[in-house]
TORTOR-220475 format. One record per residue (C-alpha): x, y, z. Coordinates in nm, 4 decimals. Example, Ala and Ser with C-alpha at 12.3 -4.5 7.8 and 13.67 -1.06 7.14 Angstrom:
<atoms>
<<1.2300 -0.4500 0.7800>>
<<1.3670 -0.1060 0.7140>>
</atoms>
This chain:
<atoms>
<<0.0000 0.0000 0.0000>>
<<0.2850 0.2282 0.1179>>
<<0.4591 0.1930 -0.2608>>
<<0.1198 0.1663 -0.4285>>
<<0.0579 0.5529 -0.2700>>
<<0.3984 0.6520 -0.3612>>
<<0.3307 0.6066 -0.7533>>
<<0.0297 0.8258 -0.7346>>
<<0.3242 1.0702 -0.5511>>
<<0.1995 1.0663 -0.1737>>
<<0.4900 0.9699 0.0246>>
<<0.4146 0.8124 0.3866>>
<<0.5306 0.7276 0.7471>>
<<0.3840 0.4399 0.9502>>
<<0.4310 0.5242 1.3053>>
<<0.2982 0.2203 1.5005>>
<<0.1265 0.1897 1.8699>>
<<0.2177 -0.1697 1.9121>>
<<0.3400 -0.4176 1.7043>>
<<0.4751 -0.7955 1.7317>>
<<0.8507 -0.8842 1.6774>>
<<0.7256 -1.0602 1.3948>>
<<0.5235 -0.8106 1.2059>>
<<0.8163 -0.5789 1.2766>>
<<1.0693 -0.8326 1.1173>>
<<0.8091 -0.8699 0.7867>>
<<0.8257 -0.4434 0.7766>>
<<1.2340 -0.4714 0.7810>>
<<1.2168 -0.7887 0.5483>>
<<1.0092 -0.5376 0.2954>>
<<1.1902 -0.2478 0.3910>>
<<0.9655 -0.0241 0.5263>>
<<1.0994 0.1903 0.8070>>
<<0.8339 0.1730 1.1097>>
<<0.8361 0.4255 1.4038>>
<<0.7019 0.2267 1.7271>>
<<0.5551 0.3885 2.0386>>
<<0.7714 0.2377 2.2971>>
<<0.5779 0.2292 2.5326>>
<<0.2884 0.0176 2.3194>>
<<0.0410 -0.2761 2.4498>>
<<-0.2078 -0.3626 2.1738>>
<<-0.2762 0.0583 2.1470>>
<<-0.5519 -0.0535 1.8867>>
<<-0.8519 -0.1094 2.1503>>
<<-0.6922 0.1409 2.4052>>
<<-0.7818 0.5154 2.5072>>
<<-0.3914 0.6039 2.5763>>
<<-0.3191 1.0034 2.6410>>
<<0.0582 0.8667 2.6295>>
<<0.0047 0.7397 2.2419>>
<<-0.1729 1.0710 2.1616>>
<<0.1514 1.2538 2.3376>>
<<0.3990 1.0489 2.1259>>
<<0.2322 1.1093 1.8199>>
<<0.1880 1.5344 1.8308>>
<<0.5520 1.5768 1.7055>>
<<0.5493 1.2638 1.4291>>
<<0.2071 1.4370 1.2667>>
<<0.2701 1.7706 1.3822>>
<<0.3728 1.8227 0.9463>>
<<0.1315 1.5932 0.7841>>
<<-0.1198 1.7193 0.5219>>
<<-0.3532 1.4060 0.5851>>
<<-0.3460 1.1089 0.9053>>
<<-0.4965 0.7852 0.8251>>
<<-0.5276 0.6219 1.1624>>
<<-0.6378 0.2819 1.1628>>
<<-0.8119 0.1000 1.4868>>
<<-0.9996 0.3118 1.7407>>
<<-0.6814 0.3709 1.9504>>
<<-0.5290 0.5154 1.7015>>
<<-0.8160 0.7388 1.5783>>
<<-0.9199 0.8029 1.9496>>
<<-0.5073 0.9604 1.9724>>
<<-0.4888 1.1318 1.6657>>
<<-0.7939 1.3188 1.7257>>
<<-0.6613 1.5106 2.0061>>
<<-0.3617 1.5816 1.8442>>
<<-0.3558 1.6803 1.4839>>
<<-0.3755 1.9913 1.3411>>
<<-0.6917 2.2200 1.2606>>
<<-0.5891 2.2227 0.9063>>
<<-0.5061 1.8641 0.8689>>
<<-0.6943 1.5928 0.7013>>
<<-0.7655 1.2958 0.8868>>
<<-0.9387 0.9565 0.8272>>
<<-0.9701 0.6608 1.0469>>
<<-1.0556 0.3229 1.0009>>
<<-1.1696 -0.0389 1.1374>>
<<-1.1553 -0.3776 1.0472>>
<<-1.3985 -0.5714 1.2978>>
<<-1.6537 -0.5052 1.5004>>
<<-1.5555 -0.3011 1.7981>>
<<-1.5377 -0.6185 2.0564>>
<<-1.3593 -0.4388 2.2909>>
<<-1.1382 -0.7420 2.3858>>
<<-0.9918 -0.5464 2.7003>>
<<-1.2968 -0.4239 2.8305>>
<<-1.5076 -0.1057 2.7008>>
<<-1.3252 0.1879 2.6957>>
<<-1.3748 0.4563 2.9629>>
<<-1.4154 0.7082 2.6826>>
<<-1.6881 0.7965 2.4507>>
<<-1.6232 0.7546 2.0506>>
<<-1.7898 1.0630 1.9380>>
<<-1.5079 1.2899 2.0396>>
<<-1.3013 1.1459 1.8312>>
<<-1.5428 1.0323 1.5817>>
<<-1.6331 1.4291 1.5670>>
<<-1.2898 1.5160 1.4315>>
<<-1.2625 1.2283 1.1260>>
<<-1.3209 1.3665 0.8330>>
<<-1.3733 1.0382 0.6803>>
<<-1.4038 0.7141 0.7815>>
<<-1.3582 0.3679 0.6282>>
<<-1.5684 0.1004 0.7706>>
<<-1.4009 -0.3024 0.6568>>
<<-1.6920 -0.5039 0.7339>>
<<-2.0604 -0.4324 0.8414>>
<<-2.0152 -0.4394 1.2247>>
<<-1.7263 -0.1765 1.1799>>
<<-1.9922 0.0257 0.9948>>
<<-2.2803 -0.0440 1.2315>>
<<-2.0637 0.0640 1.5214>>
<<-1.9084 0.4063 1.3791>>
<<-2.2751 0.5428 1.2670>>
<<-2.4253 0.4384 1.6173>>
<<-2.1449 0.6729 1.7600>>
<<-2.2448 0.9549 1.6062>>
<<-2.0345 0.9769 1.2410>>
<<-2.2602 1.1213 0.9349>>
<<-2.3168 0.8245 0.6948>>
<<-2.2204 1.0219 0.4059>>
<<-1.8657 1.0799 0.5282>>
<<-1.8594 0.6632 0.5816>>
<<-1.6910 0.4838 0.2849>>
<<-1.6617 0.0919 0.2072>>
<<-1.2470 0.0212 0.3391>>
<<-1.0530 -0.2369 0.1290>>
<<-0.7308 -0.3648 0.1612>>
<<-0.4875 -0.4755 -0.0960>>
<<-0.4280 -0.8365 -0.1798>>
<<-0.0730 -0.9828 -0.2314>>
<<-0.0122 -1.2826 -0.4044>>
<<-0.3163 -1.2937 -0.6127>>
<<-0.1075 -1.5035 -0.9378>>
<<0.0796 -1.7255 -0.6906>>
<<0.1569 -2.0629 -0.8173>>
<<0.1440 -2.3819 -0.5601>>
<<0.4769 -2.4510 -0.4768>>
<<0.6159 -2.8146 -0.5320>>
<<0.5830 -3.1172 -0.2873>>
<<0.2640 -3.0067 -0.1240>>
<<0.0061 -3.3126 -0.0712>>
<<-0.2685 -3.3245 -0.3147>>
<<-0.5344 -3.3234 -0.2608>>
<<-0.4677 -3.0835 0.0227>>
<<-0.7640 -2.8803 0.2681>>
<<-0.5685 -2.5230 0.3577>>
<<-0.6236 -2.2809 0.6534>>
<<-0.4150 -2.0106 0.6754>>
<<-0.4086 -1.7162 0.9471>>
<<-0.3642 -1.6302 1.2959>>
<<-0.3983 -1.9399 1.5314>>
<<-0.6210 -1.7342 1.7415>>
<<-0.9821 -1.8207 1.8733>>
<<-1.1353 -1.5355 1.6176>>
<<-0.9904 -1.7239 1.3576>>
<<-1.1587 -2.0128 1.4867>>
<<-0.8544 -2.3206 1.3498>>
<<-0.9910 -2.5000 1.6458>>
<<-1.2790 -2.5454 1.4954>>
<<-1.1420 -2.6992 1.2003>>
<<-0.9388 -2.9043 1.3945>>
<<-1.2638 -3.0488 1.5347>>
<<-1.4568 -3.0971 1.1991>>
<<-1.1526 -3.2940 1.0772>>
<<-1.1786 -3.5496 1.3771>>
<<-1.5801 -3.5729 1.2272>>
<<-1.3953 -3.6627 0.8682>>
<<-1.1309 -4.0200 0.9195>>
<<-1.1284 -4.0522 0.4925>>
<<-1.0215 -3.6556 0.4592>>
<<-0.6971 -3.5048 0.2894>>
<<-0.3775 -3.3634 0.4386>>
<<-0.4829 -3.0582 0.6133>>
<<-0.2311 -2.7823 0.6120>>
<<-0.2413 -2.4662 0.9061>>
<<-0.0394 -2.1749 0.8124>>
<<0.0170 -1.8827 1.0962>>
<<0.0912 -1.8587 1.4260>>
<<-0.0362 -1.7342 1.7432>>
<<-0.1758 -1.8127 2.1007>>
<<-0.3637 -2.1563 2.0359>>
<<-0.0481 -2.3004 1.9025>>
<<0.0113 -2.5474 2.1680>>
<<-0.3731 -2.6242 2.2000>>
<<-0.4007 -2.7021 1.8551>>
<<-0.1136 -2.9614 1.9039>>
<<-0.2780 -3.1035 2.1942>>
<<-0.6111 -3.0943 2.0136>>
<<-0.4286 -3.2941 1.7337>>
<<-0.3031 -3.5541 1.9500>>
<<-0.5596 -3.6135 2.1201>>
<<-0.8091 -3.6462 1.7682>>
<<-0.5686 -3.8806 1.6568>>
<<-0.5306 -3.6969 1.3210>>
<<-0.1036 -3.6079 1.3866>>
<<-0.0783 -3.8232 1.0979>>
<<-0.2902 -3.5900 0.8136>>
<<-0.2800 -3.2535 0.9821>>
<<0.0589 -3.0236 0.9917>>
<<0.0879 -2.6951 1.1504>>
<<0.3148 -2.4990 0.9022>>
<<0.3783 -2.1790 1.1236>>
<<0.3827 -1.8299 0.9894>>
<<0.4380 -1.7853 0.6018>>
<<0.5260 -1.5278 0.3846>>
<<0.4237 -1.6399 0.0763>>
<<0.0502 -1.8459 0.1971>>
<<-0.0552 -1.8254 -0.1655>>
<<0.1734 -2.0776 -0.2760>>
<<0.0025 -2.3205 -0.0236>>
<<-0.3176 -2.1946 -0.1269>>
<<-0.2854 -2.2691 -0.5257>>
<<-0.4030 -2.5840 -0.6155>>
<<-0.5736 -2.6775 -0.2796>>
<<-0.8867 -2.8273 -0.2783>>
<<-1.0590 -2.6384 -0.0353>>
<<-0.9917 -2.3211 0.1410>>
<<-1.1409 -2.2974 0.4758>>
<<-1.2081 -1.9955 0.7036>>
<<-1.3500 -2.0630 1.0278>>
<<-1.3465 -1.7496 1.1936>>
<<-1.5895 -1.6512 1.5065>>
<<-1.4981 -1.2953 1.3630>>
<<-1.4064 -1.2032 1.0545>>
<<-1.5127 -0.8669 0.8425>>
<<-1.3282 -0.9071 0.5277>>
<<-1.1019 -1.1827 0.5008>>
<<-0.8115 -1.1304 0.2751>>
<<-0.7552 -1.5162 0.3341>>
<<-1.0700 -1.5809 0.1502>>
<<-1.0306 -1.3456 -0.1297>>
<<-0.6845 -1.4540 -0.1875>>
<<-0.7983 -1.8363 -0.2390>>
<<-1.1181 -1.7131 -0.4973>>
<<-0.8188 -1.5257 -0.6838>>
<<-0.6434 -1.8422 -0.7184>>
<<-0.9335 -2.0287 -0.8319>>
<<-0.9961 -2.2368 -0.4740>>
<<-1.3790 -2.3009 -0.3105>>
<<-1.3628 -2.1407 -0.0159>>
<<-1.5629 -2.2158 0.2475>>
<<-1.6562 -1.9497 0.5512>>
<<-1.8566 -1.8817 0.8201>>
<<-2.1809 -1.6706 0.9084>>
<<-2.0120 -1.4046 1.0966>>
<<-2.0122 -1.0266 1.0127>>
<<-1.8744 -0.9482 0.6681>>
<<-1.7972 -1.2780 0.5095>>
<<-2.1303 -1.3655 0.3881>>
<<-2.1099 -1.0784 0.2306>>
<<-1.7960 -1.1394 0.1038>>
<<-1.8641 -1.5120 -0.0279>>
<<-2.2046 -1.4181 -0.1706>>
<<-2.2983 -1.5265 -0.5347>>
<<-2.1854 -1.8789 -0.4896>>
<<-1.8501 -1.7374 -0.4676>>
<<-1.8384 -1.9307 -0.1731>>
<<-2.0191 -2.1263 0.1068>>
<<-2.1173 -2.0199 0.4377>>
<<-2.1937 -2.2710 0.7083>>
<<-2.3002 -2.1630 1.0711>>
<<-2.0517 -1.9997 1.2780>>
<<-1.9439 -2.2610 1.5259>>
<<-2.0530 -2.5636 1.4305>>
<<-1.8575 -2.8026 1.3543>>
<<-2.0667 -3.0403 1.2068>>
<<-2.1821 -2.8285 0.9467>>
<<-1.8333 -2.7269 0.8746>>
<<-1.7402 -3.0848 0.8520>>
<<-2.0315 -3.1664 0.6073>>
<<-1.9040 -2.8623 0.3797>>
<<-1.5803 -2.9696 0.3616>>
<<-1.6777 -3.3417 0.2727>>
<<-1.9184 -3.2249 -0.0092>>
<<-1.6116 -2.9819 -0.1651>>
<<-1.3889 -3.2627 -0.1404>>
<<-1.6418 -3.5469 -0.3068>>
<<-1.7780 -3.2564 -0.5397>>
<<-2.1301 -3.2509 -0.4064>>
<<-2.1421 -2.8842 -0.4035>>
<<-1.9335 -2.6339 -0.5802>>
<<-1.8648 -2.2834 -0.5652>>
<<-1.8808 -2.0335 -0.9018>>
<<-1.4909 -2.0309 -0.9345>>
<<-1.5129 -1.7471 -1.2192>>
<<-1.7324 -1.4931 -1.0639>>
<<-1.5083 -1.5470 -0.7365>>
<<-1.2250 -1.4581 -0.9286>>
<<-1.3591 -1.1396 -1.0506>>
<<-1.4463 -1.0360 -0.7179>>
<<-1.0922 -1.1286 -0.6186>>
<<-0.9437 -0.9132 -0.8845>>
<<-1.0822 -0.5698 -0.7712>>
<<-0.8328 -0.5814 -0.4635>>
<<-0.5447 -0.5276 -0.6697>>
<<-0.2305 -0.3285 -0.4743>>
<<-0.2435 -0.0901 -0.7802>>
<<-0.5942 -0.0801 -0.7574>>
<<-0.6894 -0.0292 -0.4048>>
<<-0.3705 0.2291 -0.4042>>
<<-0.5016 0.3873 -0.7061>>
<<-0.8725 0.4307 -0.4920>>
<<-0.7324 0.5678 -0.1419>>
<<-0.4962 0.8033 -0.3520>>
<<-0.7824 0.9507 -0.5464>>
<<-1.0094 0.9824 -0.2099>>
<<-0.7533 1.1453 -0.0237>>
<<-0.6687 1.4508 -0.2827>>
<<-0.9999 1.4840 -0.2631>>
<<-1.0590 1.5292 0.0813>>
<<-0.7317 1.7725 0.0907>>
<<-0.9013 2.0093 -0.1780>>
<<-1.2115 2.0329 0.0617>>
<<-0.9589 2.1170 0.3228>>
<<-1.2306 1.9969 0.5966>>
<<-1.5299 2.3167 0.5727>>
<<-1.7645 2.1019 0.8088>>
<<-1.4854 2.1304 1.0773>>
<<-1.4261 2.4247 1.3353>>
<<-1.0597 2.5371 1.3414>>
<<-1.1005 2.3385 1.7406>>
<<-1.0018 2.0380 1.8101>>
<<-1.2518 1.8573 2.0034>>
<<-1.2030 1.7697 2.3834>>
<<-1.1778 1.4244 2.4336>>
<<-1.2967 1.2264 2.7544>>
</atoms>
């Protein structure tokens, strides 16, 4: 995204409120420089006056902020300038995995001049705080990887999962539809995360060590992806899955669940949905991919895929944001609002 801005000539910093070593290795690996608040502990679902301190100086020049996940919305609010743009954005629902915040949104809601919404809880959420619709826009991210080719000595067939092994990505649950499915494929995990050692015990204990490998994080999961049979996201929360749309790209059924955007996102037949949670129905889906009972509309999926483009999504943020500088905020007071 950072490079896809630059062509359109809008150079960037990414100044960051918490980050793991990992994604911080991945931003060196791709050379991007990243500024991190030292003091940072998951600043995305916290209210921190400290992050909004730290950040005065780093913005104190910028024509336009893009602050992405209420912390960092909530902290740029109270510190950017009268004159300068800014836009936040959310991915998921606001869960509030640390408790609700002591603060209201709408005092920093008040100050966004725009706001990109990821999924339809995200959207829900910001408009019940108070933002005006019509400043709300549709967010999309960039997909990498979209004309990988599966790399050699993978099992085929193959059933793929690939992101964070964290409960709202729900590989537990896969875990316990493949116990439901003895005839089933090599099942691959890629990512890594808290449930790690669960999901080996969970292995162990299904007795299916022998057809299911954790693969740990990858930077390339679209090599794994091409040329699976089946694609599956389990997620108890998910907005917009760039899993998903990277296995449609690469002509793979995918199969999700009914939570938040990914109905939404799999609609069409570019997909199938199955109840979030249960594992039986996940199991059945996954046995009528594999035996060809049901199939998803591979072509229109691909299309879909296709529209999340780096040079495309780049190309729309780029075009939003000179737009927003020419109107220079006239809805906005020259004050900043209080927040609390």
């Amino acid at each position: 995204m950072i490079d896809g801005l630059r062509a359109h000539g809008i150079t960037s910093r990414l100044l960051v409120g918490w980050a793991t070593p990992a994604g911080l290795t991945l931003a060196d690996r791709m050379g991007i420089d990243v500024e991190l608040y030292q003091d940072g502990g998951d600043q995305q679902w916290q209210a921190d006056p400290g992050f909004a301190d730290w950040l005065r100086p780093r913005v104190a020049e910028a024509e336009l902020v893009h602050a992405h996940m209420f912390g960092a919305w909530w902290a740029a609010a109270r510190v950017v300038d009268a004159g300068t743009v800014l836009v936040g954005s959310e991915h998921n629902e606001l869960t509030w995995p640390r408790g609700t915040p002591v603060t209201s949104l709408q005092p920093g809601l008040a100050r966004l001049d725009r706001f990109y919404a990821h999924g339809p809880g995200a959207w829900r959420a910001i408009v019940a705080g108070g933002f005006p619709p019509e400043r709300l826009r549709d967010g999309i991210s960039p997909i990498g990887g979209l004309d990988a080719t599966a790399r050699e000595h993978l099992p085929t067939p193959r059933i793929v999962f690939a992101g964070r092994l964290h409960p709202e990505k729900g590989p537990d649950l896969l875990l316990s539809a493949l116990t439901q499915l003895p005839n089933a494929p090599p099942a691959l995990l890629l990512g890594e995360g808290p449930l790690r050692d669960e999901l080996l015990e969970r292995i162990t204990a299904g007795g299916i060590g022998d057809r299911v490998r954790l693969c740990g994080w990858q930077n390339g999961p679209g090599s794994y992806i091409a040329g699976a049979s089946v694609l599956v996201v389990p997620s108890r929360e998910e907005a917009w899955s760039q899993t998903a749309v990277l296995g449609m790209a690469l002509g793979v059924p995918v199969i999700g669940t009914d939570v938040d955007g990914l109905p939404l996102t799999l609609a069409g037949a570019r997909g199938i949905i199955v109840p979030a949670g249960d594992t039986e129905a996940l199991a059945h889906a996954i046995d009528a991919v594999l035996a060809g009972r049901r199939r998803t509309d591979l072509a229109a999926a691909r299309r879909y895929a296709l529209k999340f483009t780096a040079a495309r999504v780049s190309a729309g943020y780029a075009r939003d944001y000179r737009a927003l500088l020419s109107l220079r905020r006239p809805w906005q007071t020259t004050r900043t609002p209080d927040a609390v």
